[in-house]
C-alpha positions in Angstrom: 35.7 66.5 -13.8 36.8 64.7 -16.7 37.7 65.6 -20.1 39.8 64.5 -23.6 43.0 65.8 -23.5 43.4 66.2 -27.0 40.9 68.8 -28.1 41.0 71.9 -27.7 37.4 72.9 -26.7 37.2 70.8 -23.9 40.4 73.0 -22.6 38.5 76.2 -23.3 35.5 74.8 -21.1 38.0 73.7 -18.4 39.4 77.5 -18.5 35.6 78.7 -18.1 34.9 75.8 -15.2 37.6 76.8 -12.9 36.5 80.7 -13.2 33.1 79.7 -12.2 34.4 77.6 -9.0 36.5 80.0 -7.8 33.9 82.2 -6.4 31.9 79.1 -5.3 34.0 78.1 -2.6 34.7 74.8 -4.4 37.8 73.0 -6.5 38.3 71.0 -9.1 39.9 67.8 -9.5 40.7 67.1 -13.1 41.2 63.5 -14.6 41.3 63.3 -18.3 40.8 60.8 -21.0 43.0 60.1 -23.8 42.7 57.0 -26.8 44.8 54.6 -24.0 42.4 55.9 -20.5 39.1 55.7 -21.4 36.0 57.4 -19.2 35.6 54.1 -17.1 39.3 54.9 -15.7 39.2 58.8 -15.6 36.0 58.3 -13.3 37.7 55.6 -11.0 40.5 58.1 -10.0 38.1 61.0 -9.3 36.0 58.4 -7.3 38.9 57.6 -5.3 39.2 61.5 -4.6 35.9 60.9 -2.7 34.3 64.3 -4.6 30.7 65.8 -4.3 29.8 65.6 -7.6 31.1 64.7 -11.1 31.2 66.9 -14.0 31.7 65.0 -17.3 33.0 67.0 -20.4 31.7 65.3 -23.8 31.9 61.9 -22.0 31.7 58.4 -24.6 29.5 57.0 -22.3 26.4 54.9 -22.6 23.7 55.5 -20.8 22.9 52.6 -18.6 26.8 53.3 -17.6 26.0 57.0 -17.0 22.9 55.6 -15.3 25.0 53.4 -12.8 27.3 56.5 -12.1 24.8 58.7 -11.1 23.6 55.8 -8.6 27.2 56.8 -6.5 27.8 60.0 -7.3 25.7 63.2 -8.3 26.8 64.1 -11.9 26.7 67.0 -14.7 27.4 65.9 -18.2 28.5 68.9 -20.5 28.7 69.0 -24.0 26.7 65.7 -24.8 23.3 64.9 -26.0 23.7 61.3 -23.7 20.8 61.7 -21.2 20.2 59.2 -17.9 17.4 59.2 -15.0 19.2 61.5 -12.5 21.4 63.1 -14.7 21.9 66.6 -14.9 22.5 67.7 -18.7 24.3 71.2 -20.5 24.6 71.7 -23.8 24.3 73.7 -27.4 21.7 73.4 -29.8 24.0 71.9 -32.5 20.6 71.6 -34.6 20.6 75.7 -34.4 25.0 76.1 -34.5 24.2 74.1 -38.4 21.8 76.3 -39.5 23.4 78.9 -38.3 26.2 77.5 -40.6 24.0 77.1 -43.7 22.4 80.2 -43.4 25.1 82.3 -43.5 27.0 79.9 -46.8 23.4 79.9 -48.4 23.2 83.6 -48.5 26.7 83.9 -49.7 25.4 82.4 -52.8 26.7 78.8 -52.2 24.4 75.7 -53.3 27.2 72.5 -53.5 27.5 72.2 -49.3 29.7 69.6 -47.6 30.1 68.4 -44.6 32.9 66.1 -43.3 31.4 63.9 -40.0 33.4 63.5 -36.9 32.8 59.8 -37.2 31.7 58.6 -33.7 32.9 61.3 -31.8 30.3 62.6 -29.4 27.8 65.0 -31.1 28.9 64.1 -34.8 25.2 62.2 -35.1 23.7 65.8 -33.8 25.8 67.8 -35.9 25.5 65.3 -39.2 21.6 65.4 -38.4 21.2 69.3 -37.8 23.1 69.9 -41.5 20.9 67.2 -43.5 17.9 69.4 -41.7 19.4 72.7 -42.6 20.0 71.7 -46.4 16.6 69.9 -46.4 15.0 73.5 -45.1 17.1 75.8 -47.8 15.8 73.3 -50.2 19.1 71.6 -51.0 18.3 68.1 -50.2 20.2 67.3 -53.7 23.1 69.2 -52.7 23.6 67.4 -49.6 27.3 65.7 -49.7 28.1 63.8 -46.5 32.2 63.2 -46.1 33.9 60.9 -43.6 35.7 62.2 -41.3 36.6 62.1 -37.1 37.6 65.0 -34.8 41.2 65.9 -35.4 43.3 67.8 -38.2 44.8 64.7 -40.3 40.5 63.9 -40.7 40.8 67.2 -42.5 43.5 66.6 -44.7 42.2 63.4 -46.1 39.0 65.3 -47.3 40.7 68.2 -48.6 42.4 65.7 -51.0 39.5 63.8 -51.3 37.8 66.9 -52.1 40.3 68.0 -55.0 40.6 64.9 -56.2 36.8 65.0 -57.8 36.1 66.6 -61.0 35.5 70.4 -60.7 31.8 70.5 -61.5 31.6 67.3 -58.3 33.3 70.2 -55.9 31.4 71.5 -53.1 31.7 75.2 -53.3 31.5 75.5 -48.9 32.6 72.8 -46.9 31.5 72.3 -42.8 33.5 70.8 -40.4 32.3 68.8 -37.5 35.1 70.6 -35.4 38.2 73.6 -35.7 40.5 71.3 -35.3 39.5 69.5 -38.8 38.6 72.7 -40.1 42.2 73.5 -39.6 43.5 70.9 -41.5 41.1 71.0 -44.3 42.2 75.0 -44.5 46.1 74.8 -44.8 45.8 71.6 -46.7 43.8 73.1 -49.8 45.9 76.2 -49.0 49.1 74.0 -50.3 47.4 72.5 -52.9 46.7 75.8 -54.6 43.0 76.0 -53.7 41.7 79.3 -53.1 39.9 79.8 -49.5 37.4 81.4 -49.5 37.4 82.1 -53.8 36.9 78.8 -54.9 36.1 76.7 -51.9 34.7 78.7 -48.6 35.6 76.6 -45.0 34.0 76.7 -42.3 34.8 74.7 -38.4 32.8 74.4 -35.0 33.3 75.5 -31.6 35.6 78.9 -32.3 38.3 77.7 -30.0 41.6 80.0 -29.9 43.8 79.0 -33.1 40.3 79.6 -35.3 40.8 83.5 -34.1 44.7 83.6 -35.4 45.3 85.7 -38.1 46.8 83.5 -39.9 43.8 81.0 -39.7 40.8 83.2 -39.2 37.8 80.7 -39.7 34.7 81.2 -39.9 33.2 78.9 -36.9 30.4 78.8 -34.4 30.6 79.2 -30.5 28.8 77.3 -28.2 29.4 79.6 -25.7 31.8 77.4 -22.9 31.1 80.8 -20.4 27.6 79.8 -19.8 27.8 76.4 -20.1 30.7 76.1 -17.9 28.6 78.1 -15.3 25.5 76.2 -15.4 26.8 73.2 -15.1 29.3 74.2 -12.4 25.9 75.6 -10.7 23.7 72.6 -11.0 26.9 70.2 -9.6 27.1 72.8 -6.2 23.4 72.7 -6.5 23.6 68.9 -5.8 25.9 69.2 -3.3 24.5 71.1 -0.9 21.0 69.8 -1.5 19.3 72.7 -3.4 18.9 71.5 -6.8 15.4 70.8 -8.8 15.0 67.8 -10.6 17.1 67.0 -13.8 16.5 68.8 -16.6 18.5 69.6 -20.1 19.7 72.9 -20.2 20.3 73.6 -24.6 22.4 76.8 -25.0 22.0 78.7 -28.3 24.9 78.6 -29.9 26.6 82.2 -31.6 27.9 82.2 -35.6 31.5 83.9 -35.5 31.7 84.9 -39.3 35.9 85.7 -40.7 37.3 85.6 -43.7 37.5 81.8 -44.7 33.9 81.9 -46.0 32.3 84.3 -49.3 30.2 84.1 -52.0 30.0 80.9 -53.8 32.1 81.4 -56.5 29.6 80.3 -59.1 27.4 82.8 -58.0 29.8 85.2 -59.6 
């Protein structure tokens, strides 16, 4: 199984993976990516383990590479839209986890939504796609305000002082992040500069990983539920295994809207 080190969703899946193999009957072997060991190596070593099958968490893969893969080893990709001939694929509707997001900010009042990208992460097309759908449905195509951004807290400092740094009546009054992790730093970061969450700017993240339920943070997020999708694809890997699986298929999980106290009414709606 691989997975990046650095975020923290991928560890809450890998917590979820191991308690559906341990009534399986089978182990995990864990090899991780990180910006200096990319996929290509993380596979390599668990290749060398000789497993069953491969489960890949989020993998920045291409698909002729995933494609090629699959030819020596049966393999699960989790969290990725990447598909390949043979490939088994779990994931969240990230299309339904943004309008699940917009929903909620548009009947709080808010019209001025942002969204900061996660750059080319895996999913951020999905997730940048399924909020320009969600504001073109609410009918705020001219309210749609697309920010830079990548998968990690300093990408949401930078657009919290990008953000503050426009002219009030340029502000968005609700900002979504493509992760908690920038959501996090977009949060304490207006917090020091003296913006008001949720009063004048409401924040919201992806994912609801642990430090979004904190007290101190409480963020309004969405789940994609890692219990299920850490048991189906656990299940569809021991399904290859022993010989008992159906042909491939994507498996979409609907994704849950966890609602706390960094998001309320849009403050010109008051």
């Amino acid at each position: 199984m691989t997975f990046w080190l650095h975020q923290t969703f991928h560890a809450a899946l890998v917590d979820e993976l191991y308690a559906a193999a341990r009534p399986s009957g089978y182990d995990l072997v864990l090899s991780g990516t990180t910006a200096d060991r990319p996929v290509a190596e993380a596979v390599e070593s668990l290749q060398h383990e000789r497993c069953g099958a491969m489960i890949l968490i989020s993998p920045d893969i291409t698909r002729n590479r995933l494609a090629r893969l699959r030819g020596h080893l049966p393999t699960v990709v989790v969290g990725s839209d990447v598909k390949a001939r043979g490939v088994d694929l779990v994931r969240a509707d990230d299309d339904l986890g943004m309008d699940l997001l917009v929903r909620h900010l548009v009947e709080l009042g808010h019209e001025r939504i942002a969204f900061v990208d996660g750059g080319d992460a895996v999913m951020s097309g999905s997730r940048r796609t399924g909020y320009e759908r969600a504001m073109a449905a609410h009918g705020l195509t001219d309210g749609i305000d697309l920010v830079g951004g990548y998968p990690t807290e300093d990408a949401g400092v930078r657009a919290a002082h990008e953000l503050v740094a426009r002219p009030r009546r340029r502000r968005p009054t609700a900002v979504l992040m493509h992760n908690d992790m920038a959501a996090v730093g977009m949060l304490l970061t207006l917090r020091g500069l003296g913006v008001d969450v949720p009063g004048e700017m409401s924040v919201a993240g992806y994912d609801d990983t642990r430090i979004a339920g904190l007290a101190t943070i409480a963020l309004t997020t969405v789940s994609q539920d890692p219990r299920t999708l850490a048991t189906e694809s656990l299940g569809r890997a021991v399904a290859r295994i022993e010989g008992s699986a159906a042909d491939p298929r994507p498996l979409v999980v609907a994704p849950r809207l966890v609602v706390r106290s960094t998001t309320g009414p849009s403050p010109r709606g008051r």
